[in-house]
C-alpha positions as CSV (number, residue, x, y, z in Angstrom):
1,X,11.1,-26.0,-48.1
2,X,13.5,-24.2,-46.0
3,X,16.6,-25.4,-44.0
4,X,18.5,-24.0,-41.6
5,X,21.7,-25.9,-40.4
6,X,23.6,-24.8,-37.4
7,X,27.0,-26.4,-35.8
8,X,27.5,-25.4,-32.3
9,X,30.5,-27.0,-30.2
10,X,30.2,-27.6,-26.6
11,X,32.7,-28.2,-24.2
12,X,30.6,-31.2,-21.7
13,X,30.3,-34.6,-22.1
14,X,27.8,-35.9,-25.3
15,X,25.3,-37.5,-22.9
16,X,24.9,-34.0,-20.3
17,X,24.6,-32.0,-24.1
18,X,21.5,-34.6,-25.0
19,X,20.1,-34.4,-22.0
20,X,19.8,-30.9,-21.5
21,X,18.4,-30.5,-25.1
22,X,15.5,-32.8,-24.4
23,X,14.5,-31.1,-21.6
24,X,11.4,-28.9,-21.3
25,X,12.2,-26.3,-18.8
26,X,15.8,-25.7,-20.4
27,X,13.7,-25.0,-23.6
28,X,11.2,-22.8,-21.6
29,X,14.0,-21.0,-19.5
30,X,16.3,-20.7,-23.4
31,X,13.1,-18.6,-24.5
32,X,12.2,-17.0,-22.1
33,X,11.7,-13.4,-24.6
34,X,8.7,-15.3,-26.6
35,X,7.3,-16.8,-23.1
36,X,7.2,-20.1,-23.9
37,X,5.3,-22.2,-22.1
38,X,4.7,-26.0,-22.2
39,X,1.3,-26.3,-21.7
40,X,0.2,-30.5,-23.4
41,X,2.0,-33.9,-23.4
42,X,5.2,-33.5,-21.6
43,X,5.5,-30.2,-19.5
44,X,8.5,-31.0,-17.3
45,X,11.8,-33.1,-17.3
46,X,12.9,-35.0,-20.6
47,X,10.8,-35.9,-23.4
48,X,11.9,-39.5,-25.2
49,X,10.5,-41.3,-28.3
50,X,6.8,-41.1,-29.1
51,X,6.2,-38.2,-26.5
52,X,4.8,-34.9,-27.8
53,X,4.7,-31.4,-26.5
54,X,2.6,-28.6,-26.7
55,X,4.1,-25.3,-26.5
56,X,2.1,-22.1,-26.4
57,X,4.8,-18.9,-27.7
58,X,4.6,-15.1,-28.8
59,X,6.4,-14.5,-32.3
60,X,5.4,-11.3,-34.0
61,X,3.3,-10.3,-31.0
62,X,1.0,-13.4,-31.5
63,X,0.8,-16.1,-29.7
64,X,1.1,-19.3,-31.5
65,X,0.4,-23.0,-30.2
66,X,2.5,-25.5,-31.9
67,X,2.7,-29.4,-30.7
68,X,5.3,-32.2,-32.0
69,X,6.1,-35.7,-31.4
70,X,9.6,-37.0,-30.9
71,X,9.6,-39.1,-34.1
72,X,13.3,-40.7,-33.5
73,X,15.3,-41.2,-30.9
74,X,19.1,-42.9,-30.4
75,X,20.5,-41.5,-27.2
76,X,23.0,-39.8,-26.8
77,X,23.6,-39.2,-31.0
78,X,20.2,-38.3,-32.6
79,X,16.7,-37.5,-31.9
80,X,14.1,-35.6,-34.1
81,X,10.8,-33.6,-33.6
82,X,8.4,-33.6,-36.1
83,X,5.3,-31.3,-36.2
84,X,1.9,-32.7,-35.2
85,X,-0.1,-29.6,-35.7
86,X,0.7,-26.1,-36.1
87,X,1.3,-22.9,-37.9
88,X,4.1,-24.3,-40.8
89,X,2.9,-27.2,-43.7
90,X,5.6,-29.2,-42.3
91,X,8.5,-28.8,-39.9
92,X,10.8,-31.1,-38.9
93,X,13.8,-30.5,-36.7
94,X,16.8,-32.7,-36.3
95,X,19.5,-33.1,-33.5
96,X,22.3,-34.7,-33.9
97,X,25.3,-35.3,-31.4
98,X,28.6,-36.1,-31.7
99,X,31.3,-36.3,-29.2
100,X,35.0,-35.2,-30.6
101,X,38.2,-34.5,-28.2
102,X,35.9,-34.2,-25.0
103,X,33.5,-32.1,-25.9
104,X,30.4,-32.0,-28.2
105,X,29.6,-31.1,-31.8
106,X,25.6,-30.2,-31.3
107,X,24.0,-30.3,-35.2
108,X,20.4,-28.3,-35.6
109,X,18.7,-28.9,-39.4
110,X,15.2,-27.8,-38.9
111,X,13.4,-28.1,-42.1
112,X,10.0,-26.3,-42.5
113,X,7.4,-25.4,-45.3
114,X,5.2,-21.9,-45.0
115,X,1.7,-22.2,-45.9
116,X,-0.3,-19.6,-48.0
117,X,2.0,-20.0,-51.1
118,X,3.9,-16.9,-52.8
119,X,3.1,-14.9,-49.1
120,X,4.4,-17.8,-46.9
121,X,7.1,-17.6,-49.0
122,X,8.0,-13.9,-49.3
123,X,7.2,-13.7,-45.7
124,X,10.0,-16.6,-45.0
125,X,12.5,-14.7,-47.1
126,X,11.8,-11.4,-45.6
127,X,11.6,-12.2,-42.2
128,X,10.9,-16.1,-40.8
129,X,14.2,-17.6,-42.0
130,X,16.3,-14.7,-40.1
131,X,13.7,-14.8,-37.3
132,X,14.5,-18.7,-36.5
133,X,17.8,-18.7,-36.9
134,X,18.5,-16.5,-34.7
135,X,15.2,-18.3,-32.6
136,X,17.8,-21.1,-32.5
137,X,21.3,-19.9,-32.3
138,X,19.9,-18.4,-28.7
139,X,18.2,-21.8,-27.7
140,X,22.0,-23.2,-28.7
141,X,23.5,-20.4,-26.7
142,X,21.5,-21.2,-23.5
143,X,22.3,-25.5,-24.5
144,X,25.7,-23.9,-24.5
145,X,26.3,-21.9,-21.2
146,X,24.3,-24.6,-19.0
147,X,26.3,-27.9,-20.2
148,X,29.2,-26.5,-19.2
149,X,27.9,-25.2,-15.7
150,X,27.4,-28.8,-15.5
């Protein structure tokens, strides 16, 4: 298992930073260099508890279909996606909220397993850890420069 924990302070109201995060074309438009597409379940506006998505992406020059349910959901402070199917053993990516001084405190952990073993994990080490934190630090970027547009 790998985890990945990013802190990224916003400067807009807790509720316009969970909204914004939930939504599917800010996700499409934040990765918009792997063409990520929303093509199952919920393809527009905010997805909520129980909902799933199905996104259809190019990493490594492949393109990749990955779908996940929103397993938990406490607006504006929390909500998780957990893999349905995909590409990883497991993933499971937590977002937490919390508002401090007027603006936001916006908490990633995404928690995956590789398959194939001792190459799932060589290849994480190399090259998928880096590759999705930096996957995710622009996603937080984009979260970043439209919440406060808002």
């Amino acid at each position: 298992m790998t985890t990945i924990k990013l802190t990224t302070h916003i400067k807009a109201p807790i509720e316009v930073v969970f909204n914004i995060a939930r939504d599917i074309s800010e996700h499409e438009l934040s990765n918009k260099h792997t063409h990520e597409k929303a093509i199952a379940g919920i393809t527009s506006g905010k997805i909520g508890l129980g909902e799933t998505v199905t996104w259809r992406a190019k990493h490594f020059g492949i393109y990749f279909q990955h779908t996940s349910i929103i397993s938990e959901f406490n607006s504006p402070t929390y909500f998780v996606d957990k893999m349905v199917k995909g590409v990883f053993k497991s993933m499971l990516h937590e977002h937490i909220f919390e508002e401090i001084n007027n603006e936001t405190k916006m908490t990633d952990v995404f928690t995956y397993e590789v398959p194939l073993g001792r190459i799932g994990k060589l290849f994480d080490t190399l090259l998928l850890r880096s590759y999705l934190t930096r996957f995710l630090l622009n996603r937080n970027r984009h979260l970043q420069q439209k919440a406060t547009l808002t």
